[in-house]
Structure formats: C-alpha cells, structure tokens
N, C-alpha and C positions, 0 to 999 in steps of 0.2 A: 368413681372418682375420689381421690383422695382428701382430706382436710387438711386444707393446712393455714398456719397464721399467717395471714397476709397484709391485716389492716397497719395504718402507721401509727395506730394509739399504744400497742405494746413496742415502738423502738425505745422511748423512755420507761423504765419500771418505776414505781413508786419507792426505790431503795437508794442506799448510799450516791449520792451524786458527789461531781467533784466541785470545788471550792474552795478559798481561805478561811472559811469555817469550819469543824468537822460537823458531820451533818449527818440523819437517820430519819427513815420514815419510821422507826422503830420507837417505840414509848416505852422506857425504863421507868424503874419506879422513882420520882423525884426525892425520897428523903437520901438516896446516894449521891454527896455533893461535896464541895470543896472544905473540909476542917481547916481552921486557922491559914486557909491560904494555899493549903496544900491539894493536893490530890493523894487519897489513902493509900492505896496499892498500886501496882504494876501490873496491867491485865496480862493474861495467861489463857492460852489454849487448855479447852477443856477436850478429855479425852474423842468424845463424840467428835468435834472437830478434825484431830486428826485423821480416823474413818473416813468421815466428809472428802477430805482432801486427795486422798487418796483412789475413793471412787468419783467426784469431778474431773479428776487429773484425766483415769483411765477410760470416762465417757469423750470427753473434748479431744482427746489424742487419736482414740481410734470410730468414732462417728461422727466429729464435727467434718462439714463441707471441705472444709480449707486442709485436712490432714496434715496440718503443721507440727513440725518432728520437735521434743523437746531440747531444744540445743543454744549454745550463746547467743543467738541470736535471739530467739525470741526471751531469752532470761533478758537482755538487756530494754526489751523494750516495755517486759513485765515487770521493774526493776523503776524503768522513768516512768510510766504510766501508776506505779504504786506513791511513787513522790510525788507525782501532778495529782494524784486523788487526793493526799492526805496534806498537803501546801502547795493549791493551785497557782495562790496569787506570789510565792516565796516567800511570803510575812511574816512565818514562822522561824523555821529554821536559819539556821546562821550557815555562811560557807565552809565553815570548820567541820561540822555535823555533815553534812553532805559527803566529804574529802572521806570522812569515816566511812559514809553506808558505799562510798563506787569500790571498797576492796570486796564487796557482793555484787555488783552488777551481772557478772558471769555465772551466776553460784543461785539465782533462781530456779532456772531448769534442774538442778541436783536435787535443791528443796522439796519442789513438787515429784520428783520421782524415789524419795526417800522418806517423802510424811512427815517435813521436817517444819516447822512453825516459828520455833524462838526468834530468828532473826525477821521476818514481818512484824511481829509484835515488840520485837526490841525500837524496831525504829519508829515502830509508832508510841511505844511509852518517850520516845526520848521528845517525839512532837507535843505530847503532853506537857510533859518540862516546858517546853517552849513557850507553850500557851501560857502554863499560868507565868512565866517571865513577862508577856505581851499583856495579861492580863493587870497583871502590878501595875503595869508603866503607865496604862491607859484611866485606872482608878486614880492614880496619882497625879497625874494630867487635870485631872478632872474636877481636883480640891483645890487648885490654883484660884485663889480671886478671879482672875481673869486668865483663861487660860490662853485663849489666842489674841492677837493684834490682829482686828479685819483689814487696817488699810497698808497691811506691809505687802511690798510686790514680788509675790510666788507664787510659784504655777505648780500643779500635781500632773502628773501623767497618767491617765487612769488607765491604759494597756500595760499590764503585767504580762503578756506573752513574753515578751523577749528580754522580760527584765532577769538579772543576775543576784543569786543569793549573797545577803549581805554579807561584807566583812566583817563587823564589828555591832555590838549589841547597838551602841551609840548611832551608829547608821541606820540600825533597824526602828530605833525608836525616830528618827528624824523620821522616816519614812511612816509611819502611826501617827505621828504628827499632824501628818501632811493629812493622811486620811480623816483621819479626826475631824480636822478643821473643815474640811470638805463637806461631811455630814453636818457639821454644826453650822456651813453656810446654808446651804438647802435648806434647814429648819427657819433659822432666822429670815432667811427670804420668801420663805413659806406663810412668814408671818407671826412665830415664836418667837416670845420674849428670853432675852438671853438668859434667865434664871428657868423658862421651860427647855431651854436648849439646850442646858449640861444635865438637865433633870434627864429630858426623856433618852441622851446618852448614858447616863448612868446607867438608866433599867434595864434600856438598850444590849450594853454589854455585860452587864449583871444576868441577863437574860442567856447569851450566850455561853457564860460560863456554866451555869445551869446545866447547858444543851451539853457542854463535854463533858460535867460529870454523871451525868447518865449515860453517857455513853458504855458500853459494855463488849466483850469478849465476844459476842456473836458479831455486832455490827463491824470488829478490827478484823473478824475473819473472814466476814462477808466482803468487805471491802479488799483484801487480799486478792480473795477468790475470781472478785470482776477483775481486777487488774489484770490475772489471767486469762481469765472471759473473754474481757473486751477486747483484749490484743491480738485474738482471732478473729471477729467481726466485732461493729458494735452494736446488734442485735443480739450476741448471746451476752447470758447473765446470770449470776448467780444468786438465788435468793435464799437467803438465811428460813430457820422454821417459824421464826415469828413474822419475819419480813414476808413470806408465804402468807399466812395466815392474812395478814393485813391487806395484801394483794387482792386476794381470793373478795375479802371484803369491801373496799373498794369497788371494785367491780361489780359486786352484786348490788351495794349501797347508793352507784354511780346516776339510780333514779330519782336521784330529788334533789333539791338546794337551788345551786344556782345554774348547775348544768356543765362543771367542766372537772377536768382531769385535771391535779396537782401535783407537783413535785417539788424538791428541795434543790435549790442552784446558786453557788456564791450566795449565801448568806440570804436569797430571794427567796419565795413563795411564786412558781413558774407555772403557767397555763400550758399542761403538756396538750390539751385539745379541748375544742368546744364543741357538747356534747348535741348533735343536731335534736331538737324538740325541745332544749332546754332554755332558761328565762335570757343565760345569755347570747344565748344562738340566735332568736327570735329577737332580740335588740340588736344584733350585730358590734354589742360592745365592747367583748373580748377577742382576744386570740393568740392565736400559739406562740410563744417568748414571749408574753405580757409578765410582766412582773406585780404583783400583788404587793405593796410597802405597808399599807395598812384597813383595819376593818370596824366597822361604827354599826351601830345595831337600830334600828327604825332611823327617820328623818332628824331626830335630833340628838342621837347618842355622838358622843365624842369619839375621836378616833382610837384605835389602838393600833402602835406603832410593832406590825410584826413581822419587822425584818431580824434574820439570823434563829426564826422559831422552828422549831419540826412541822413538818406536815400535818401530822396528825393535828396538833397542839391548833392551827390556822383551821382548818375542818371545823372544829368547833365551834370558832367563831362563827363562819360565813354561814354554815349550814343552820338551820334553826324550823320551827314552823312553818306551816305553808302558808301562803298571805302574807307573811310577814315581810319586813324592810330588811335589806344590809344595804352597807354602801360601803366601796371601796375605794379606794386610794391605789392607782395603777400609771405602772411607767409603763410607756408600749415600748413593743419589743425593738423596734427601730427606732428607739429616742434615742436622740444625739445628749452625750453628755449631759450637758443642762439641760435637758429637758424636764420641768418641775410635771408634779403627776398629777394628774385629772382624775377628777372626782366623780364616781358614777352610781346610780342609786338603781338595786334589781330588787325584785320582789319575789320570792322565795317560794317554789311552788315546786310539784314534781311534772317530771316533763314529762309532755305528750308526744308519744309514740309515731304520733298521726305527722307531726312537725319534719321527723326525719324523710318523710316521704318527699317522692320528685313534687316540683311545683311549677306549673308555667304562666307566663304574663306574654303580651303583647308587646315589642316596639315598633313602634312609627318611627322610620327616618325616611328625612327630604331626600330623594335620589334624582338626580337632572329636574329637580322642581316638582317635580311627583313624589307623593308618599306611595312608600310600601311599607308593607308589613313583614317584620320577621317574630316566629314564634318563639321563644328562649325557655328551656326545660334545666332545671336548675336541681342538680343533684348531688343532692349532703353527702353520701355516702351508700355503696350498694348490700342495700337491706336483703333479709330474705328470711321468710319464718321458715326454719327447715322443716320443725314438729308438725305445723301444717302443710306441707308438701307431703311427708311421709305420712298420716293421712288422705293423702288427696282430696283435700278441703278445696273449693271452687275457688274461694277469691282470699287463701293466703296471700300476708303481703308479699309483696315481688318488684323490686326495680322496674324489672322487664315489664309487665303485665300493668304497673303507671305510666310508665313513659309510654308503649304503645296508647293508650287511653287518651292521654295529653296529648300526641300527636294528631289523632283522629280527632279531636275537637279544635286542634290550633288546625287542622288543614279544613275544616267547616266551617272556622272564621276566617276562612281566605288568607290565610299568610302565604308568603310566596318563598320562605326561607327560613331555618329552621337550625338555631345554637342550643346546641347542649353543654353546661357551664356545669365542669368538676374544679373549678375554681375551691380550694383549699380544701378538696374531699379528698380522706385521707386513707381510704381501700373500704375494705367491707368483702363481700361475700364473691369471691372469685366464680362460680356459678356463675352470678347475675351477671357479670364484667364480659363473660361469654352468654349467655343469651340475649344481654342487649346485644351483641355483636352485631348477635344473629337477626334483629330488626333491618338491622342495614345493608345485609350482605345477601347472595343467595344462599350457601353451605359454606363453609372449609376451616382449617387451622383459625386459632384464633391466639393461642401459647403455646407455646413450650417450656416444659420443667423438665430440667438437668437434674438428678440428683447425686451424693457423693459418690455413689460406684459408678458414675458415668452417665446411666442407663438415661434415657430420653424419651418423656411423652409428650405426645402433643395432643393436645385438649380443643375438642373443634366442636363448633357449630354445626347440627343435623337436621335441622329445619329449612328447606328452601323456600320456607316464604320470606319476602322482603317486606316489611312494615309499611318502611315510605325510602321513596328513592330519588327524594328530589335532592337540592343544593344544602347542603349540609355542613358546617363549623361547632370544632368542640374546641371549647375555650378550657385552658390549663394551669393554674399559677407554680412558682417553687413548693408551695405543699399540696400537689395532687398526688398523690401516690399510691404505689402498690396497685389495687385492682384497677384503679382510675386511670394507670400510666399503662397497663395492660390493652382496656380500652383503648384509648386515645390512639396507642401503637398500631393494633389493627387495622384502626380507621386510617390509619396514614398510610398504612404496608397496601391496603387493599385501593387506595387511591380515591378512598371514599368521600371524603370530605375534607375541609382545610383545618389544621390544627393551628389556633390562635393562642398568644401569652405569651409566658415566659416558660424555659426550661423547667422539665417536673425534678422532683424530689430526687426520684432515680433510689427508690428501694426494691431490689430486684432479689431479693434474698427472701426464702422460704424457711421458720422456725419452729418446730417443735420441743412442747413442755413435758419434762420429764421430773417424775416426783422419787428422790434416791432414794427412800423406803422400799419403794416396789421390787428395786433390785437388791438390795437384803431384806429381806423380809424377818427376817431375825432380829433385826437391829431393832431395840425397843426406845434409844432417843433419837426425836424426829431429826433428819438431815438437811431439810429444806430440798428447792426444787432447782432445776437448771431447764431455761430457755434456751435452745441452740438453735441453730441456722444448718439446717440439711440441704438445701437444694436451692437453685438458682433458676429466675424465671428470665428468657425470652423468648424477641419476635417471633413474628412468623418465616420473618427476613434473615433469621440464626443470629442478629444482634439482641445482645444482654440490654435490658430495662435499668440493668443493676450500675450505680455511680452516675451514668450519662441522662436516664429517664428517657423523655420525647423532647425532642427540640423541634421548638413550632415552623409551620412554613413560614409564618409570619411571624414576628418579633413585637412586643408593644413594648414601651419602655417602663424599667424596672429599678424600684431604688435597692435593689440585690447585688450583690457580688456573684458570681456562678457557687461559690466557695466557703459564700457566708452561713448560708445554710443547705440545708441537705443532705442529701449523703456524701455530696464531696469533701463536707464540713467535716469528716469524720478521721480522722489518721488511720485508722486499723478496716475504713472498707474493703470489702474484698473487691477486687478489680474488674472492671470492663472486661468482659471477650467475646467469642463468637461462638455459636457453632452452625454445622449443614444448615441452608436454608429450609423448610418446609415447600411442598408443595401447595401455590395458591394459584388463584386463578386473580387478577389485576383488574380492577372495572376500568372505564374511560372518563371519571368521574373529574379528576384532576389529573394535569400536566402540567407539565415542567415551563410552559408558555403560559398556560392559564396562573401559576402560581407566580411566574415573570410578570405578567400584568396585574394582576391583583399587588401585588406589591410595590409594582410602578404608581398604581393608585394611591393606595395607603401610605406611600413617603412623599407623593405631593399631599395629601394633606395634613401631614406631621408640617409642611411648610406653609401652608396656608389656612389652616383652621387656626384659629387663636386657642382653643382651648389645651388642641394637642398641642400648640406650640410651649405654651405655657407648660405644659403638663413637661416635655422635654427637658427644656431650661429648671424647673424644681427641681427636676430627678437629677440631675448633672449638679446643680448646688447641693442638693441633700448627700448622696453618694462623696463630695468634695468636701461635706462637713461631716460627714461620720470618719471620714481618716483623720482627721484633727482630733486625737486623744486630748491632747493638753487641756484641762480649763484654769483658770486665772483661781487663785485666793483672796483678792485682793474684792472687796463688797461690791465696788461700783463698775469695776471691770464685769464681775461674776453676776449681773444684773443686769447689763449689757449682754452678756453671752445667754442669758437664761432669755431674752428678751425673744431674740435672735434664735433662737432654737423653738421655743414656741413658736412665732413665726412661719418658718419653715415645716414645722410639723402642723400645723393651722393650714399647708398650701396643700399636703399631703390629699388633708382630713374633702378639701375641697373636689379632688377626684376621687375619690371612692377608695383612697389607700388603707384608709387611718377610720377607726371607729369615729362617730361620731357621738357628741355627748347630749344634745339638746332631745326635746321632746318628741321630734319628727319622728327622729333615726332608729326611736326604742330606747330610750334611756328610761322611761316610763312603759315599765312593762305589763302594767296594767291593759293599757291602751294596745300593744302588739299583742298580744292574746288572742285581740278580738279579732285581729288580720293576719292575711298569710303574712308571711315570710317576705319583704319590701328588699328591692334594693337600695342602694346607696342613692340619697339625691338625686348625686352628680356623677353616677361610675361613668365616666368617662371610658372606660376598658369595654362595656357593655355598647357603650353607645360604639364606639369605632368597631367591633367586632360587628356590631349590627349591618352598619354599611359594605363591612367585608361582604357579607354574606350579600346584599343589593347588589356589588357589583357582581359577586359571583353568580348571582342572579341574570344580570342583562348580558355580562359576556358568554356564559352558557348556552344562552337562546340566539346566538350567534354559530352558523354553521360550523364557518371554518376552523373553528376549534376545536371540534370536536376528535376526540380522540380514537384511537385502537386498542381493542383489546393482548393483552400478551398473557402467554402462560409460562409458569414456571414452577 
C-alpha cells in the first residue's frame, strides 16, 4: 500500500499566506530595514531562482493531478491570485498601478515557460513603494494631538472581498483612517488609556515595517511560485529552501509548548490545528481560525500586542519552559466583528502522546422515561506507530486495536448504542481509517484512489471479523477530514450506521513532497521543496470525498456557511466527480424509512426541546450577524455592538460551539492533566446525537423494519 499525505494539518504550510500585510514564516536578518524612510533596493531574482522556476514549472505541468496546460487562462488567474497574495485587502495599491500590471495578465503562462522573473518582482517592488507611502501616512496620523474624533458617526466595512482598488492616494488614506480608528476603538474599549492607545499603534505598525524590510528575494519568489501552485489546487505549494528548512522544523519541534500548529494570515497569528495530547487540546481552548492578537508570560506578565508579527517572531513568545504560564489574548474564529478577545491562561508542558489516543465515556439519556445508555468513542485523529508494526511489536499504538478495546468494555458496561465522534479530526493514517472499517463490516472496498494517469485502486478491508455489530452513529463536524471523511463514507455506503453533524471538510485530494535537489543533483544551491496533489480519493459508491466530503443523514444545526470554510472555501479546488462504483456487499443496518423516522424524531424535538430550540434560534441570529460587515466608529454605538456580539458568542460558548474559558472547561491546565479528555459542559450536539442513537435503538428492535440485503 502506498503512502501518502492525507491528514488536513499540511493544507495550510507554515509559508507566505495571503493578506494586507506582506507576511513570512521566514526570519531575515533584522539589521535590514527601512533608511531615512526608504526601502534600500529593489529585490532581484538570484540566479538559483531562475533554475527553481523552471523545474517547478516543468514538475506541476507534467505530474500534477489536474494536468493543466500553460495557457491564458490559467496566466490570468496566476496573475489575480499573485495581487490577492501581495494586497489582499487592496490597501496598498492604487487603481492606476493596477491598470499598469492587467497589460501582463495573459503574459504569465510565457514567464513560466521562458524562466522569465522581472515582471513578478517589478510588481512587487512597486507594492513596496506603496507600503512605505501607507507607511508615512499612518506615522503621521499618529502625531496628531488627537488623532481621531470617537463621537463622529462613521461606520467601516470590514469585508474587503469585493471592495475596489482606490482611485486616489486621498481615498486610500480615508480608507487607513477608518482602519486605524477601528484598532484604536478595540484598545480604548479594551480598557487603554488613549496615550497607550496611539503608543501601542505606533509599535504596532513600527513593528510591521520591520516585517517588510526583512523581507527578501526568496520569500517574493516563493510567493510567485504558490501563485502558480495554488492555482492548481490549494494543496500544492511551494516552499522556498529556508521556508523548507523551517517546515521540517516545525514539525519535528511540534512536541511541546502549547500544543498547536501556527501560521501567518491578514496580519493574524492563525491556529492552523490543535495538536491532540497537547496543553490546549486537553482544555479545549483553542481551535482552528483562532486568531492569536496577543501573548503575556506567567500570571502577571503584561501583554504583548502581536498582531502583523512573523510566526517564527510569536513561537517565541508562547513557547517557553515546561510548567511554565503563557496566557493569550484570542479572537475565535467565528467572532462577529466586535467580538473583543478573551483571555486564556495554558501551562506549557510537552504533550502526551497517550492524549491523542481514542477515549470513551458513558451517556445517559431519558428515552420514553427510561435511561439508556450509549457509549461515545471519541477520536482525535487516526494514529498508527508504523516503526512498531514493522516490527511486529504486540501492542503498537493503533486506532484500530483502542477503539476495538473501548468497545468491548463500553459493551460490559451495558450500553445499548454506540457514537464514534471524528468531530474536528482532521485525517491521520489512512491504514487505520480502513482497519477501523474493518471492525464494522464483514470484508470489502472501503477507498478508492484515482491517480493522475487514471489508473484505480481500491483499498479494502480483509479481515471478516465484525468488532460489534450493534446500532451505531458517527458524529462529523466541517473539520473532519481527509482519513475521518473516508471513514464516515464507508459507514454510510455500507448502510452501517447513521452519520450525524454537519457536512465534512471534503479534502479528497492525495499529495506528495518532492525535494528539487533530488532531481538535479548537480545543482549545489538548495531549491526548496514542492508539495503536489497526485491523486484523488473516493467512495466505494465511485463518488469523490473531494469538495462535497459526507453529507450526514441527519443534519444538527450549524453556525457555518457550506462555503465558509472547507474545501468549498477554496477558489482553485479541484472539482467533485465520479467514477465506476466498487463492488460492495450493503448491510440491512439503515434504510431509507429507518433514516425517515429517525429524523421525524429529531425535528420534533428541534421543536419541542428548549435547549434545541434555543440552540436553532442562536445559530439563525449568529449566522444573520456575521453577514453584517459594517461596525459603527462612533464609541457608544461600538459598545453597543461589542456588547451584543459578546452576547451572542457567550450563547455559542453555552452549547458546546465556542471554547470555554472558566476553570471547569480546562482553562487551568494543571487540573486537566489529571483527567481525560471532558467534553463540553453542555454539547448539546453530543447529547442529541445520543438520543439519535436511543431511538435508533428501540426502532431497530422493531421487526418491520427491518431491512434486505442488496449487492452491488
């Protein structure tokens, strides 16, 4: 069986992300920096680059999945894509500079097939210029007595999607303005005195300028290169030899601190994943789009304000001794506008191993006045020690080989139903995704991988024992993915169990890392590495995993868009398709009546449970206030809106959406150490899935239900 990258922790790299900042996981040397105002030189492609260019070009052309031919079409979208990387928000450039770079919009596909550089790096010196124009206007702002008026009545728009590059400097500076005033409300209603409020914007973007003048010739070509990249999927990427370097590190380094994967986004410090066995896995305080704004060192250090910093530069900070305090300063990833940022205190330790593993608890729910019991097996991510399998060590760790173990102790405690919750597990070891299959099934298909020449395997379960073959739901949120949506698929294709949530992730795409050294070997400077996307995984059913993920039988309510995040979220995914079903054999486990009643059940009591009712009516106002971009400038308006969004994310935090911050939940990570893995108070998601499973319980033990089997 083949290797391949499957988990969703490498869709984001630790490199160039896009933004109105320009931005690097790469660390220059800082005495390269702005003289008298200026920027010294005009970066330049160094030879090495060229070479680079020219074997990326010739690997993505003739071995990526998608076989996209170099032509206007794709120049034009390598062309917008390279201006949304280097002025996401349009805060830079003016309309005039723009009107300049579209006589190239057709003329990138030439570049790449000719090793030609000058015009990427022209437009990006000309973005330079820009900055430091933005740069002036914003220090000069800044000297004013008093720079802004709180009680004038004006509102910002904070969606730059569809906004238009300015006409005139003067407009661009109105629009800085506006931003400005915006960060210096947050402070002052933070509880900053207006003399720390222009201070810590001063360092603020003093701080940022910093970030562009380190910036260097590798990070302008590496950011080219994704442009390219990503416009074929956006799993492939290109990493520069230092941004390599840092990767590799990273990754090795990934066991200690506070347990999470970072990146650089709009001028954020971003939780690309929470790392399971780490300090904040085990508190449930973080998660994926969290934004990090700032970091404080034990229980009484002051904060440090580090928005618009490198990655590396924030690592620093948070990571430290073991025992030791950090506390952070974090927007959650679904905060509405005003949402001010909560404060969260981890203790600093390296993670334990033991934590990533499956874990099960008991619930009890009332069903017709009687409790039952359902068993719930709750798994981070599918582990698997390969080095101990290829020994044939006895009790290597294994997905498979816990969850069977937890079953046979949840069926000794009498449970009578049984969830397995990939709730925000985000792939792991495609192996285990099929040998857990294999607990549930008798034999058969369990994937298929497509890869670029066509060719078609399918990867099946060969073990005909069945684990446990009673009533069975796996619970799914928008970040299950990759090996998780594999699972889940299965279980749905073979009729095995009920799939409960919300729509998965839907990354259906298979990548391998190739290091450009290897194919010149001559070449004595290093070239950095290219991650591609070769192959495409689905059903057993011949439907793609890929864009659409598993769509539950059942539906819980969700404060998501399909679109917001995910793979849909992505412009350049590669698309849905099909191919030949596989041969499977169908249990009588679920039908198409049985999944009619179970859901006749569960939308009477979306209408008669208060909690679910409740839980509906939030998700309908929250979803109804994150399309309201606009917030107010005006103090008492914007105090009002900050009031009101706390609020709202406060009803979240009450069902099990939103981290919690108090003592219970793991905000004192001392305390969760000593315990497994708790869920949420009040998940409300856990508890209704639970009753799913109850009723799937008593209507199964009902004859006429029961189904036939088909083959196909």
């Amino acid at each position: 069986m083949r290797k391949y990258l499957i988990t969703l922790i490498p869709v984001v790299l630790l490199s160039w992300q896009r933004g109105p900042e320009p931005q690097s996981a790469v660390r220059i040397d800082e005495s390269i920096a702005l003289e008298g105002g200026a920027l010294t030189e005009d970066l330049k492609p160094t030879e090495a680059q060229f070479r680079a260019e020219a074997l990326v070009t010739r690997i993505l052309t003739n071995y990526h999945y998608r076989k996209t031919k170099l032509n206007d079409s794709l120049s034009s979208a390598i062309f917008s894509k390279y201006l949304d990387d280097i002025d996401h928000g349009k805060l830079y450039f003016l309309a005039s500079d723009v009107n300049q770079f579209e006589k190239y919009r057709n003329s990138f596909d030439d570049f790449l097939k000719n090793d030609e550089l000058e015009v990427p790096f022209d437009i990006y010196n000309v973005f330079r210029k820009r900055y430091q124009e933005r740069s002036a206007y914003i220090q000069s702002l800044l000297e004013k007595p008093e720079p802004f008026n709180y009680m004038t009545e004006e509102s910002l728009n904070t969606d730059r999607e569809k906004a238009t590059w300015a006409k005139s400097t003067e407009e661009l500076n109105d629009t800085w303005r506006k931003y400005i005033k915006s960060e210096a409300l947050d402070l002052k209603l933070a509880g900053k005195a207006d003399t720390a409020v222009i201070s810590t914007l001063r360092d603020r973007y003093k701080t940022r300028d910093r970030a562009l003048a380190r910036i260097r010739t590798e990070q302008v070509f590496q950011m080219y290169m994704n442009a390219f990249a990503e416009s074929l999927d956006p799993h492939t990427n290109y990493l520069g030899p230092v941004s390599a370097d840092r990767f590799k590190q990273d990754m090795s380094q990934s066991l200690e601190g506070i347990g999470a994967l970072l990146r650089e986004e709009d001028n954020y410090i971003k939780i690309v994943d929470v790392i399971p066995g780490g300090p904040a896995f085990r508190g449930k305080q973080l998660k994926k789009e969290d934004r990090i704004m700032g970091v404080a060192q034990g229980d009484d250090g002051n904060f440090v304000d580090i928005v618009g910093w490198f990655v590396d530069d924030a690592v620093k900070l948070i990571k430290g001794p073991k025992g030791t305090v950090v506390r952070l300063q974090v927007l959650a990833a679904n905060a509405l506008p005003n949402t001010p940022p909560r404060e969260l205190r981890i203790v600093r330790e390296k993670i334990k191993l033991e934590e990533q593993r499956a874990k099960s608890e008991i619930v009890t729910v009332d069903h017709g006045g009687k409790p039952m019991k359902v068993g719930v097996i709750d798994i981070p991510l599918f582990y698997r020690d390969f080095e101990g399998a290829q020994k044939r060590e006895k009790e290597f760790s294994s997905t498979t080989r816990d969850v069977q173990n937890l079953m046979d102790q949840l069926r000794k405690d009498g449970v009578e139903g049984i969830v397995i919750d990939l709730r925000n597990n985000g792939g792991g070891s495609l192996t285990e995704a099929i040998s857990l299959t294999g607990l549930f099934i008798n034999k058969g298909p369990v994937v298929q991988v497509k890869e670029s020449g066509d060719e078609i395997e399918v990867q099946s379960d060969t073990d005909p024992m069945i684990a446990y073959d009673g009533p069975l739901a796996v619970m799914v949120n928008r970040f299950s993915a990759s090996a998780s949506e594999i699972f889940a698929a299965a279980i749905q294709d073979y009729k095995r169990g009920i799939i409960v949530g919300e729509q998965s992730y839907g990354k259906g795409t298979v990548q391998t890392l190739i290091e450009l050294n290897k194919w010149m070997p001559k070449e004595s400077d290093p070239l950095g590495e290219v991650k591609m996307t070769v192959a495409k995984f689905y059903r057993i059913n011949g439907s793609s995993t890929q864009l659409r993920g598993v769509t539950p039988d059942l539906e819980l309510p969700t404060p998501y868009k399909a679109d917001e995040y995910g793979e849909a979220s992505q412009p350049s995914a590669l698309p849905w398709d099909q191919i030949p079903s596989s041969r499977y054999e169908v249990t009588d486990n679920i039908t198409d009546k049985l999944v009619a009643q179970l859901r006749d059940k569960h939308n009477q009591r979306l209408k008669s449970d208060e909690e679910l009712k409740k839980l509906v009516e939030d998700m309908a106002a929250f979803r109804k206030a994150r399309e309201d971009k606009m917030v107010s400038l005006q103090i008492d308006k914007r105090r009002k809106e900050r009031a009101e969004a706390e609020k709202k994310r406060a009803a979240l935090k009450d069902f099990g959406d939103e981290a919690d911050d108090d003592e219970e939940s793991g905000s004192d990570s001392t305390a969760v150490a000593k315990a497994t893995p708790v869920k949420k108070k009040n998940d409300v998601y856990l508890t209704e899935t639970s009753r799913i499973v109850a009723d799937l319980v008593t209507i199964t033990n009902e004859p006429a239900l029961a189904g036939t089997k088909k083959k196909r």
